[in-house]
Each structure stands twice: as structure tokens, then as C-alpha cells.
C-alpha positions as CSV (number, residue, x, y, z in Angstrom):
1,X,-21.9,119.4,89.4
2,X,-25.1,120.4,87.6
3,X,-25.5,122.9,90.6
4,X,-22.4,124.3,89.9
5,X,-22.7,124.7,86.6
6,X,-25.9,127.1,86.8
7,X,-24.1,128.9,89.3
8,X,-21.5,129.9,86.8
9,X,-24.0,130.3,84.2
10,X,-26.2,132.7,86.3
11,X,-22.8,134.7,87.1
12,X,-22.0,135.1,83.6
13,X,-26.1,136.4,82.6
14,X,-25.7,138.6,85.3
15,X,-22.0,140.0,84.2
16,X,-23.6,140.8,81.0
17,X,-26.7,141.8,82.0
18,X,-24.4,144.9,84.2
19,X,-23.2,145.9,80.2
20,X,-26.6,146.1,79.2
21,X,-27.6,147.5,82.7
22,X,-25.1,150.2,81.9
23,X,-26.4,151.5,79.1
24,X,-30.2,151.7,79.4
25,X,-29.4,153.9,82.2
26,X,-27.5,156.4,80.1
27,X,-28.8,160.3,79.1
28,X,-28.4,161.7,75.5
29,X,-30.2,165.1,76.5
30,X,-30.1,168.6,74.4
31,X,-32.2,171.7,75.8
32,X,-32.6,175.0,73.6
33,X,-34.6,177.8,75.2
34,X,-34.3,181.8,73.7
35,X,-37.2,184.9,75.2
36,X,-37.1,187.8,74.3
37,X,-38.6,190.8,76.4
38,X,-39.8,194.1,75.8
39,X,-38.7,194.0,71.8
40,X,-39.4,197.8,70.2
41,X,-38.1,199.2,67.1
42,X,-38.1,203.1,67.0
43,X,-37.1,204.9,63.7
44,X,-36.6,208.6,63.2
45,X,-36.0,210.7,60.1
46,X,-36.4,214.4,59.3
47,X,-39.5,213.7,56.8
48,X,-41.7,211.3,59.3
49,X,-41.9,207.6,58.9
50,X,-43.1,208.1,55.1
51,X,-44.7,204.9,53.7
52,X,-46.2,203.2,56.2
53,X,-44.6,199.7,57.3
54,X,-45.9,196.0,57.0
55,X,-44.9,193.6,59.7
56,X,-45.5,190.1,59.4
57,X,-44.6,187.5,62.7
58,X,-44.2,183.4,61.8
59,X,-43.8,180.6,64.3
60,X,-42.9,177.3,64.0
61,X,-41.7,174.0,65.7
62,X,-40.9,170.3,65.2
63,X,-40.3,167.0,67.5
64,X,-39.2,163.8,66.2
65,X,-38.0,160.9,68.4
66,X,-36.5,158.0,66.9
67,X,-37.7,158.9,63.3
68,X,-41.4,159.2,64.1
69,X,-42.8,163.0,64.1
70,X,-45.3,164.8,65.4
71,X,-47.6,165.2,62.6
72,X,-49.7,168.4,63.8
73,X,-48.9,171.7,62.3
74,X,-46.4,173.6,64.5
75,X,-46.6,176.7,62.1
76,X,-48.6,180.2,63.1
77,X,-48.3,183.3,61.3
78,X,-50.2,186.9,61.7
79,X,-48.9,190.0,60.6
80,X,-50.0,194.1,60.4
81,X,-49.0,197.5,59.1
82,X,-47.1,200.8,61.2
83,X,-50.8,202.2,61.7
84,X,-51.8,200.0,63.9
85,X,-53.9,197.5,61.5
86,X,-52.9,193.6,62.6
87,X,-54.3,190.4,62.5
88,X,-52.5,189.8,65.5
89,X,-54.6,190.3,68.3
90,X,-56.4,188.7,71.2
91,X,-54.8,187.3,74.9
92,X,-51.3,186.2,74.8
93,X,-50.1,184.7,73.3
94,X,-51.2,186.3,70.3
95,X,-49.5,183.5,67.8
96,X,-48.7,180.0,68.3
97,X,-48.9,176.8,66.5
98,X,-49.7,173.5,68.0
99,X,-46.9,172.7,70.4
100,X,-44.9,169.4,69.3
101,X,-44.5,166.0,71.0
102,X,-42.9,163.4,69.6
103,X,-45.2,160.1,69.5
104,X,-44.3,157.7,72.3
105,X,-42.3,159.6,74.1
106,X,-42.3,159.7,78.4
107,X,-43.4,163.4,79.1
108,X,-45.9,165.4,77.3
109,X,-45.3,169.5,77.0
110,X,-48.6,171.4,77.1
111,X,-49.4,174.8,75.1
112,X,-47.7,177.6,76.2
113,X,-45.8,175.8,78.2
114,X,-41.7,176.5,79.1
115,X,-40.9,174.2,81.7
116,X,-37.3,173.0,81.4
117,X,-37.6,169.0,82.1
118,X,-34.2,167.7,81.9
119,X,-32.8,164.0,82.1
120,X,-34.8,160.6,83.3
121,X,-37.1,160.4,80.9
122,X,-37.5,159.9,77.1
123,X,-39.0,162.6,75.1
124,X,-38.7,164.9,71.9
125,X,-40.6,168.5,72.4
126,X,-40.8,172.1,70.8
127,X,-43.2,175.3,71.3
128,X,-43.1,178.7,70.1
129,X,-45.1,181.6,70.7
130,X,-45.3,185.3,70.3
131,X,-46.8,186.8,73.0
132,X,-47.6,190.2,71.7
133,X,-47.0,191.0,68.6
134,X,-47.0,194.9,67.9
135,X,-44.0,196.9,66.5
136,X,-45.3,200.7,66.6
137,X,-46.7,202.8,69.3
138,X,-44.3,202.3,71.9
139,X,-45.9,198.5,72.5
140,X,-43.3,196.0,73.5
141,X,-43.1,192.3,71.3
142,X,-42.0,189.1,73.3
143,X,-41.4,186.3,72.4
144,X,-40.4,182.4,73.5
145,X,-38.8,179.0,72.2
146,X,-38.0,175.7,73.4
147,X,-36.7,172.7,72.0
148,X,-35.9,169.8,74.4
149,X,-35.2,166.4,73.9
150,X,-34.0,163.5,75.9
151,X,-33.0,160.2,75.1
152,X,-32.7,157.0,77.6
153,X,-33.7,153.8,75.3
154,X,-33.8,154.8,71.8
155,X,-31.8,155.8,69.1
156,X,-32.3,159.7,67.7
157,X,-34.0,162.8,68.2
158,X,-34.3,166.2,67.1
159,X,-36.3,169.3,68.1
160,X,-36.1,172.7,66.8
161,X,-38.1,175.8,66.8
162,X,-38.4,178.8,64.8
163,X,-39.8,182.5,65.7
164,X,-39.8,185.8,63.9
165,X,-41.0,184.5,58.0
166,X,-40.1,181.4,58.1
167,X,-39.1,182.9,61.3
168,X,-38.5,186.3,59.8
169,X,-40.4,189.4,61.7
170,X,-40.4,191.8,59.2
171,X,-40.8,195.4,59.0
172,X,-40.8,197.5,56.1
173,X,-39.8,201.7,56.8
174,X,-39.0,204.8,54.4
175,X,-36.5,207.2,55.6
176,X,-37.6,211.1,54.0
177,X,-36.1,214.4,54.3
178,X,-32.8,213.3,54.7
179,X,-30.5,210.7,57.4
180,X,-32.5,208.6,59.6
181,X,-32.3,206.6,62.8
182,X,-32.9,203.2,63.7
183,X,-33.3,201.9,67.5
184,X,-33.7,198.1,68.4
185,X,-33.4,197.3,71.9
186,X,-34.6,194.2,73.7
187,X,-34.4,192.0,76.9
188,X,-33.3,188.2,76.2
189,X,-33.1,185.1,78.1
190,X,-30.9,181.9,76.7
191,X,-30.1,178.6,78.1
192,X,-28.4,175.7,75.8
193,X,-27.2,172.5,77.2
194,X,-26.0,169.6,75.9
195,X,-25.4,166.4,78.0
196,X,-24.2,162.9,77.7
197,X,-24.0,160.9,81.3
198,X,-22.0,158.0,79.5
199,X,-19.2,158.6,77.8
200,X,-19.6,155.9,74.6
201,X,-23.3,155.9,74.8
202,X,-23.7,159.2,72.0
203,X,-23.7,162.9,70.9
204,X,-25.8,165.2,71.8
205,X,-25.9,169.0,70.3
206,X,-28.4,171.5,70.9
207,X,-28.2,175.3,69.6
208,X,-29.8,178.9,69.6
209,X,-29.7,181.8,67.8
210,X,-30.7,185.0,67.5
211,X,-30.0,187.6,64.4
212,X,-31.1,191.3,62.7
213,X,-31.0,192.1,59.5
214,X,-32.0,194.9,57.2
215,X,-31.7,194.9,53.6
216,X,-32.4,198.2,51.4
217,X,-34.9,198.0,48.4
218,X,-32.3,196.6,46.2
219,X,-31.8,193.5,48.6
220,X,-28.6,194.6,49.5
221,X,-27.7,194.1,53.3
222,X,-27.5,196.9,55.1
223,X,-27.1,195.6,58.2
224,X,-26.7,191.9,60.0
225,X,-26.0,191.5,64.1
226,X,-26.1,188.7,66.0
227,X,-25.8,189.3,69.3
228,X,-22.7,187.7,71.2
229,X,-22.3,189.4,74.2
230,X,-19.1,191.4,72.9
231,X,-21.0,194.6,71.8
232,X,-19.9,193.6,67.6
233,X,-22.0,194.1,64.6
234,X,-20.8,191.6,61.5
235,X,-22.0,194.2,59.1
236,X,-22.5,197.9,59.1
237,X,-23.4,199.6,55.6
238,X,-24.1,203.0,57.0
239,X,-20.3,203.4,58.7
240,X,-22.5,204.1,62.0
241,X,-23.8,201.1,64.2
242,X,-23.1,200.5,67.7
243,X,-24.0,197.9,69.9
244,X,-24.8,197.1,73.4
245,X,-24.9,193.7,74.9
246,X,-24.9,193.3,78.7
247,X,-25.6,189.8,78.9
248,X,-24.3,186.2,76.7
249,X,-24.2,185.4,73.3
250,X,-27.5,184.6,72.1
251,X,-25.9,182.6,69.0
252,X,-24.7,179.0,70.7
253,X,-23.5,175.4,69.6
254,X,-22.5,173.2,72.0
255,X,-21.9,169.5,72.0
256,X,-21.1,166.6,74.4
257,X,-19.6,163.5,74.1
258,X,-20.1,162.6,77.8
259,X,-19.5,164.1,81.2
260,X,-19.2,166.8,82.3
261,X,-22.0,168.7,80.7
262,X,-21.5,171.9,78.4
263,X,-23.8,174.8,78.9
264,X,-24.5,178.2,78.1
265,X,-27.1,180.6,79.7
266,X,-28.0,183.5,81.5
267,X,-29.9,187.1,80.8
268,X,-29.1,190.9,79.7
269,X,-30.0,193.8,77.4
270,X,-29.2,194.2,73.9
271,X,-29.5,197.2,72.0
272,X,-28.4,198.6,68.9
273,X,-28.6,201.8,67.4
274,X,-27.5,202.5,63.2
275,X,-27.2,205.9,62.1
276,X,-27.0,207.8,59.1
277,X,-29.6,205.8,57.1
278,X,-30.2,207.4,53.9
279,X,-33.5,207.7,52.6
280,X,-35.0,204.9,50.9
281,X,-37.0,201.8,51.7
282,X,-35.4,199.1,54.4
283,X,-36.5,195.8,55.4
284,X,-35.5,194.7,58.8
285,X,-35.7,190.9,59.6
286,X,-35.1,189.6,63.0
287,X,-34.8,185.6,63.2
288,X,-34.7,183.4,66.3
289,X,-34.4,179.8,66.5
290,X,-33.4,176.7,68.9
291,X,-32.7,173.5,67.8
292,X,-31.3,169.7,69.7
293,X,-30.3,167.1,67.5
294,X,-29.1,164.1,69.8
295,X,-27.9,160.3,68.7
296,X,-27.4,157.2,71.2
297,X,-25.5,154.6,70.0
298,X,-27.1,151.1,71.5
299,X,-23.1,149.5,71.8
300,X,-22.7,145.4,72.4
301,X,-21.7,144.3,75.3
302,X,-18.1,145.8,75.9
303,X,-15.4,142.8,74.6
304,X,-13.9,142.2,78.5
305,X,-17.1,141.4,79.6
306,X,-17.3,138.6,76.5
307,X,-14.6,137.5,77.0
308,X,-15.0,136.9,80.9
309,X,-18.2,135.0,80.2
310,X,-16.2,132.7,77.7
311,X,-13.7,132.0,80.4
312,X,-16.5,131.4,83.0
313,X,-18.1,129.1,80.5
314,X,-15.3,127.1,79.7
315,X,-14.2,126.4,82.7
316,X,-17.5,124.9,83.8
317,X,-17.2,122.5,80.8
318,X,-13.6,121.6,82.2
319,X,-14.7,120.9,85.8
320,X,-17.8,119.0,85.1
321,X,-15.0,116.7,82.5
322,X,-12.6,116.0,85.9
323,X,-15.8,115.0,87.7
């Protein structure tokens, strides 16, 4: 009798232990990744570029797993001026803060680096980095973000970067002698996923974005396009914008609850061209962030399988009575 009973009583550990089994095996995963390529901004007016522009570039990123932050500085920020005075110089890239890893987490991004490293392991990571950072002279800007997190064991985490003060590029123009021209063209990259492998075991979001705006001397917005993939511009002051977008949106939020995962990526051009800017001073602000914010929820062990172990256990005591 006493054998049978630890039978039974080993069945039921091992019926609950498949609930438990269940979730420590589940994904909560979020992945944010924007580049830009070959960024130039090319203005034309009758009268010459006028005042010289300022330019200032800003970096920035986070990590956090289950409350607990990286505490280095994730922040970099360099800036110059339309004749070719910067403080952004040297190899590329030219302005980066310390990449961010979340403290005890499974796998360990280095500086500078991209790599995309999906589910299996539990992690919280962000970089950012301006690879070249000039705006005049026909020299290209690029620039790259990630924010990744997974989660197997724990409970949050959240990831987020930000590129271009407090992730605003900014570059200050006159128009003279009349209506002026503004060219912004680029190349972009984006890839946002958002995955849960178990159904009730959490949420996971993750986001990008990706926006222009320029703003006359009063403040006023002149301008504000974010890019997604349909060729609109939110707002046009000057009655004369048009976009071109050959590839996705850059400007993403997707969620999962579970399976199957949702995801958005792929490549293209974007350009846009605004007309009749009148003279005056402008401000043009490009922003670009990713972000993943992800919760797992550690759930009991499901009811059936309580209840089942119950049964299991009562019956032993009734058996071992008849005996």
C-alpha cells in the first residue's frame, strides 16, 4: 500500500510539475531595429543659404529587465554648423553612448553591435549610433537603433532607443531672395516584431518610428512627415510637399498576445521634396526611435491540473482505508 501511495503521489508532482514545465518554457520577446542610409538635406533659394545653419545630433538608449537597469549613460551628443565646423568627427561611428544591458540578463550586446538575437534566452538590450554625422557638402548621415528584449523566467522588460535632441537632429536654414527649396531623401531599413509562444503567458509590444519636422522662427509647424509607405505628408504649410516612399512604414506598433507572431519589416527610399518656402528662418527636426516593452505573467498552475491532483490524492487515502 505505502508503494502505491508514492506512486500516485509522484504522478501527481509530476502532473503539476508539466504546468510549471509549461511555462518556464514560454517567450515574451519584442525586437525594434530602424537605419537609416545615405541621409542628405539639400536647400535652394534665390539669395544662397543666408545665415549659416547649426546642426546638433543626440543619441540615447535604455535596458531594464525585471525592474533593474542598466545604470551606464546611454546618451551621446555632438553637433556643427553649414560650414563645415563639427564636433562630430573621427571613425564611425562618430556618436554613440554606452550600449545598454540589462543586469543579469542571458546574452550580452557589444558596442556597435546590431545583431538581431531573437527567443531562447533572457535579455533586455539597446544601442544607438550615428555613424557619420554631416548635413552639408553633399556628405551622407546614417544612422542605427536597436532595442531587443526577451523574456523566459521573469517578469518585465523594456528597451528603447532614441536617435536624432533628445533625439532631435536639428538644422537651422534662412531662405533669401525669394521662394526656396527643401530636399530630404534617405534609404531606411525597419524590422519590428512582437512575439508570445504561449498564449496566457503575456504581452509583448515593441515599436519604431521615424518623423521630420520643420517649424518657422515663430515655432509654428511648417511641416511634419512620418513616413508610412503611402507617399502622405500629415502637414504641409507651404501648399507644396510631395512624398515618395518605396518601401514600409517606418512608424510601427505591434503587439502579441500569443502565436502566431506579428511583424513588420523590410527596406526602401524615402524622399520628400517642400516647395515654395518663403524666406525666413526654419528649423528642421528629424526624430527616430525604437522601443519593446514586454510583461509575462508567472500564472498558477492551471485549475484542471489541481483539481486532478486532488482526485489522485484522495483516492489514495480511500484505497489505503479498504486495505
Amino acid at each position: 500500500m505505502k508503494t502505491r501511495f508514492n506512486k500516485l503521489a509522484i504522478a501527481l508532482a509530476g502532473t503539476l510539475g508539466l504546468g510549471f514545465a509549461g511555462q518556464a518554457s514560454a517567450d515574451v520577446y519584442g525586437l525594434g531595429f530602424l537605419q537609416v542610409d545615405n541621409l542628405t538635406i539639400e536647400e535652394t533659394s534665390p539669395g544662397g543659404f543666408g545665415i549659416p545653419g547649426l546642426y546638433t545630433f543626440n543619441t540615447n538608449a535604455d535596458a531594464i529587465l525585471n525592474g533593474v537597469p542598466d545604470l551606464s549613460s546611454g546618451a551621446a551628443n555632438c553637433g556643427g554648423d553649414a560650414l563645415g565646423s563639427t564636433s562630430c568627427t573621427g571613425v564611425a561611428p562618430v556618436l554613440s553612448g554606452t550600449v545598454q544591458n540589462a543586469p543579469n540578463g542571458d546574452v550580452t550586446r557589444l558596442e556597435n553591435d546590431y545583431t538581431i538575437f531573437g527567443t531562447g534566452s533572457q535579455y533586455s538590450n539597446a544601442e544607438a549610433a550615428i555613424d557619420d554625422a554631416v548635413l552639408t557638402g553633399g556628405v551622407a548621415t546614417d544612422t542605427r537603433q536597436i532595442a531587443e528584449s526577451n523574456i523566459v523566467g521573469g517578469i518585465t522588460a523594456q528597451a528603447n532607443t532614441n536617435v536624432g535632441s533628445n533625439t532631435f537632429l536639428e538644422f537651422n536654414f534662412t531662405v533669401t531672395g525669394g521662394i526656396g527649396e527643401l530636399t530630404i531623401d534617405f534609404d531606411a531599413i525597419v524590422d519590428v516584431k512582437a512575439e508570445v509562444t504561449d498564449p496566457s503567458q503575456g504581452i509583448a509590444r515593441a515599436s519604431s518610428s521615424l518623423s521630420v519636422d520643420i517649424a518657422n522662427s515663430l515655432g509654428q509647424t511648417v511641416l511634419l512627415w512620418s513616413p508610412t509607405g503611402n507617399n502622405t505628408v500629415t502637414t504641409c504649410g507651404t501648399g507644396n510637399c510631395v512624398a515618395t516612399e518605396t518601401g514600409p512604414s517606418l512608424n510601427n506598433s505591434v503587439s502579441s498576445f500569443g502565436t502566431p507572431a506579428t511583424r513588420i519589416n523590410g527596406n526602401g527610399t524615402y524622399t520628400l521634396v517642400i516647395g515654395n518656402l518663403a524666406e525666413g528662418d526654419y528649423t528642421i527636426a528629424l526624430a527616430g526611435t525604437t522601443s519593446t516593452d514586454l510583461f509575462r505573467q508567472p500564472v498558477p498552475v492551471p485549475s484542471t491540473l489541481l483539481l486532478m491532483g486532488a482526485g489522485l490524492l484522495l483516492g489514495s487515502r480511500t484505497l489505503r482505508r479498504k486495505k
